[in-house]
C-alpha positions, 0 to 999 in steps of 0.5 A: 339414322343416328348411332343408337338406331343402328346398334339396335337394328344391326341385329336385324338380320340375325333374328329376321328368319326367327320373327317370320317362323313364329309369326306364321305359326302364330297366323296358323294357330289363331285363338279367340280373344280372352282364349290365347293361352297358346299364343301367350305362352309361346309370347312369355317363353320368348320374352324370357329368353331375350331376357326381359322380366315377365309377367303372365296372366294380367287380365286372364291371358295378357302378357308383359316383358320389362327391360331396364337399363340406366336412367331414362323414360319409360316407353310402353309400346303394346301389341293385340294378340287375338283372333276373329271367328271367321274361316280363312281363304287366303290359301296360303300354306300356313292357313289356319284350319283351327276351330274354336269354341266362342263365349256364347258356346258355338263352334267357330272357324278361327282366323288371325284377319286383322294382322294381330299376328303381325304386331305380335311378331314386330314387338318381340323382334323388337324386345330382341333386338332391344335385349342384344343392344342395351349399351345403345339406350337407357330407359325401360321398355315395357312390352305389353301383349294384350288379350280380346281387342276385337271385344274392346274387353281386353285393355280393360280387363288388364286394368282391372287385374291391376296392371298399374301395379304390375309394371313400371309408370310408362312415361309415353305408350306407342303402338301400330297397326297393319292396315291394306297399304303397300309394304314398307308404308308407315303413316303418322296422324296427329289428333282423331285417328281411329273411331270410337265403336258402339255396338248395340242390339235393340229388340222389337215386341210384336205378338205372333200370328198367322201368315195368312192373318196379319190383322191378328198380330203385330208384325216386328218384323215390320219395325225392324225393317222401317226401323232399319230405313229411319235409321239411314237418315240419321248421318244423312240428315242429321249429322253436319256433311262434315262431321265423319260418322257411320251407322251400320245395321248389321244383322236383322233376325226374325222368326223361322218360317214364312208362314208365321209372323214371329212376335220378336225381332232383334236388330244389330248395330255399328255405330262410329264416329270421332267426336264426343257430342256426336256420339251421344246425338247418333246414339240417342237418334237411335233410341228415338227411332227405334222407340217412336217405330215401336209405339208406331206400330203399336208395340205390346212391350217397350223396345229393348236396348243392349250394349254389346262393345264400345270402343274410345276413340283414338286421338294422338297426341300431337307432340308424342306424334310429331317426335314420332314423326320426325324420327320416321321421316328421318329412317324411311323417308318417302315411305313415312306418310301422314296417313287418313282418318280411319273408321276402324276402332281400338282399345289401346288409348285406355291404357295410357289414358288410365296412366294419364299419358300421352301415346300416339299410334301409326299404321304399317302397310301389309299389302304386297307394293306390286299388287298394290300399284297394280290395283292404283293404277286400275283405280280399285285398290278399295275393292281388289286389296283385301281389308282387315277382317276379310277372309282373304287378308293376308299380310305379305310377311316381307317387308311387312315384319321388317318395316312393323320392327324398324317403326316400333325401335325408331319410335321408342329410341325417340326417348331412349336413344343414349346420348354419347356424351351422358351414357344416358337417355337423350329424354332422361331429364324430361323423364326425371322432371 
């Protein structure tokens, strides 16, 4: 670690037990997104108080803190602050036992299941430990706290509140992600890292009827269902066996009773993958299907497409990567890693890609070591270690906060480490070019 990293982190130990309060009260008081008000306030009050100048409400509850110091680059680095509506079943002490009210107006037990709460947590201790060390670096950190990732609405409607004319140009956006992989784990990969994500729901006409008298309807529960069939072969069959792509049918809902056949059916589906043309080819194979199961089966009306998300795809910049990498190499060595591709989904690329720069993003192992070991060594660390979005995700508070912190202040002091001999940032000329 060179002299920059050390200043930074020798605070560590002196903000440790306040990073770990808030980031348990943070997990036991989970908001929907576009709903974190709490969460957001608590995230300004603590920006404040390190010092950074703050801006609240971008995007209805987005949050961002600026600290500046000398000449040198502008290092983004951006942390996801909402919920899922799923009950928890962790039974840890701080579990949460909130409800809330979601945009369709149900009522909905609430649950931090995707570590959102982690990387909320890990960007403010680092916005500390940056704020008490700022002789160590030069630059400006810009610490964004983002509303509704799990919708893929939130980075867009921060845009759209003008977030560019809100906070400094960034030269390089950095962010993590808390995944099941041993505590203490960091992982880097350059190029395709994360899926883009569509999510659709297609709706079937068919014309009601009694059970006990098919011939005088036209069932759509049947289209859902061969529907739902066809579509398995779309990946199977049509995509290359090495091109990664999933489609999901999530959810098929049809009629109330066993004794009438319904005149509706709506279907509900995932669907990833990681490039462009394959995206476009999977999306319109469904539309194809769905279309041709409709006229099949003689459909009264056209069948109805609706998107409900989508999410970009995740491609890491190979230079900003590899700086990247290097640095945590060097920090953590053996637990620095090149981690998989994965099929989870992200918004965040559409911040730097509307500034029209470079990021990368990593993951950060969650997992307790030893219960993870136990699992590889039994061989079902893939069924026994629970996922993100499980009701029993439960990321061990130590060493998790401590490695999600050291990662994001060894990625950004990559550009803002001061150079003995200048007093300035090591990248400030880049910078300033």
């Amino acid at each position: 670690m060179d002299d920059s990293g050390t200043a930074v982190l020798a605070g560590l130990d002196g903000i440790r037990g306040g990073v770990e309060d808030f980031y348990r009260d943070l997990h036991a008081n989970p908001e929907l997104g576009f709903q974190e008000h709490r969460t957001a306030a608590k995230v300004a009050e603590a920006l404040r108080r390190a010092g950074c100048e703050v801006t609240e409400g971008i995007g209805g509850t987005g949050v961002v803190g600026v600290l500046s110091r000398g000449r040198g680059p502008a290092v983004l680095l951006r942390a996801d602050m909402d919920a899922l509506p799923l009950r928890e079943d962790t039974g840890l002490p701080y579990s949460s036992e909130v409800t809330a009210t979601d945009a369709e107006g149900a009522e909905q037990p609430v649950m931090h299941a995707c570590g959102h709460d982690v990387h909320v947590a890990c960007l403010l201790g680092f916005a500390q430990l940056m704020a008490r060390a700022t002789d160590a670096w030069s630059g400006t950190v810009i610490a964004l706290f983002q509303p509704s990732e799990e919708t893929g609405g939130g980075a867009r409607a921060m845009l759209a509140d003008d977030l560019a004319g809100k906070i400094p140009k960034p030269d390089v956006a950095l962010a993590q992600h808390v995944l099941p992989y041993p505590a203490g784990y960091v992982g880097t990969r350059s190029g395709s890292f994360l899926s883009a994500a569509d999510s659709l729901r297609v709706t079937f006409h068919g014309r009601g009827a009694h059970g006990s008298a098919p011939q005088s309807g036209i069932d759509p529960v049947i289209m859902a269902a061969m529907t739902a069939v066809r579509l398995q072969t779309v990946v199977s069959r049509e995509v290359a066996a090495t091109t990664p792509a999933v489609l999901t049918v999530g959810s098929i809902q049809a009629g109330q009773s066993s004794n009438v056949i319904p005149d509706r059916a709506t279907m509900q589906l995932s669907v990833r993958t990681y490039d462009p043309a394959v995206r476009e080819q999977v999306l319109a194979s469904i539309e194809r299907i769905v279309r041709a199961e409709a006229e099949a089966s003689g459909a009264p009306a056209e069948p109805e497409f609706e998107r409900l998300a989508d999410f970009p795809a995740t491609v890491n910049d190979a230079a900003t990567t590899e700086t990247v990498a290097r640095a945590f190499a060097a920090h953590f060595g053996d637990d620095a890693h090149t981690i998989d591709l994965q099929t989870a989904s992200e918004d965040m690329s559409e911040i730097p890609q509307a500034f029209g720069i470079p990021y990368t993003y990593w993951g950060i192992g969650g997992t307790d070591p030893a219960e993870y070991a136990r699992a590889q060594r039994r061989g079902t660390a893939a069924q026994d270690i629970p996922s993100n979005h499980s009701p029993h995700f439960a990321p061990v508070p130590q060493p998790t906060l401590d490695t999600g912190i050291r990662a994001l202040t060894t990625a950004a002091l990559a550009w803002l480490a001061r150079d003995p001999g200048t007093g300035e940032s090591r990248s400030a000329e880049s910078a300033a070019s």
